[in-house]
N, C-alpha and C positions, 0 to 999 in steps of 0.2 A: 276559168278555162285556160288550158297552159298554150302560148304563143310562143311558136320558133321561126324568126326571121334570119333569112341567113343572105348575108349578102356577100361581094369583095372577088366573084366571079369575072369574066372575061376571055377574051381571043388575046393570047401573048404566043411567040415563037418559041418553038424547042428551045430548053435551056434557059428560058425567062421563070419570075416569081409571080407566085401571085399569094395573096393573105386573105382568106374566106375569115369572115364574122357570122355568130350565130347571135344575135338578141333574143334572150328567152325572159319569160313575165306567166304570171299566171298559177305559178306552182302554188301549191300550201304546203310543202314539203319540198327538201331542197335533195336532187336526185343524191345518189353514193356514184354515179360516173356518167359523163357522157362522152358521144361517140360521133364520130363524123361515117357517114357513109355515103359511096358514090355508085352509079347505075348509066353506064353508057348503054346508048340504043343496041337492042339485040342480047344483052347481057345480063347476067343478073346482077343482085345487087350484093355489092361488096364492102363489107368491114376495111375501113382503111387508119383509124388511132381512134388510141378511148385514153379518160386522162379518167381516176378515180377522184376519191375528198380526200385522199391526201398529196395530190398529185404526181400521181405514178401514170407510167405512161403505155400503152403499149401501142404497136406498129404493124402494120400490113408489110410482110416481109417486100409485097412490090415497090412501100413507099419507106421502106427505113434509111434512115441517113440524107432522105431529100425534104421530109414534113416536118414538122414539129406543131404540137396540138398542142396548145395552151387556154388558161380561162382565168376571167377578173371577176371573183367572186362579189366585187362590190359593186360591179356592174349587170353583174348575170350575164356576162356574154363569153361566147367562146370560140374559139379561133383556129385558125391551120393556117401557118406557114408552108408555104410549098415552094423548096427550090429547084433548079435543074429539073424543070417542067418537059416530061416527053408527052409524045402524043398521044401517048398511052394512059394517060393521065384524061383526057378529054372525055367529061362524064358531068353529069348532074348532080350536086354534090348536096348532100343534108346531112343536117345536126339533130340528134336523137339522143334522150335520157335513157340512159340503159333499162332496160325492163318495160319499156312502157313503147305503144303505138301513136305515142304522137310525132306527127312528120312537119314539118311546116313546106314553104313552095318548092324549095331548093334553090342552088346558083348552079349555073351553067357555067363550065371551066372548058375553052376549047384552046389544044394546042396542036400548032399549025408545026409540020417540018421544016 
């Protein structure tokens, strides 16, 4: 059974970082990319960086130049750097293997003005 825990959320001020982790276990196959997405209240749910297996990267043109999605294959975990945090960024945020419906609980990312 595939497990995604994703932790490294928080309340920081406009303009602060934060570094989300995803701990994944469980696969018998190891995905070709995964993704972070996030869903604040009233909204839907948004693609925000997907890193492939050869680690290429792509960007939520809202978050380019402030994220950076990374992963330690040896760890199976996978990560987002988030800098220059707007409020606009305050969402619930999960890590998802591309193609597939597995969700784990999320993190909760809130940024204050």
């Amino acid at each position: 059974q595939v497990q995604l825990v994703e932790s490294g959320g928080g309340s920081v001020q406009a303009g602060g970082s934060l570094r989300l982790s995803c701990a994944a276990s469980g696969y018998t196959y190891s995905p070709n990319c995964m993704a972070w997405f996030r869903q604040a209240p009233g909204k839907e749910r948004e693609g925000v960086a997907l890193i492939d297996s050869d680690g290429r990267t792509t960007y939520a043109d809202s978050v380019k130049g402030r994220f950076t999605i990374s992963k330690d294959n040896a760890k199976n975990t996978l990560y987002l750097q988030m800098n220059s945090l707007k409020p606009e960024d305050t969402a619930m945020y999960y890590c998802v293997p591309c193609g597939t419906n597995y969700w784990g609980q999320g993190t909760q990312v809130t940024v204050s003005s």
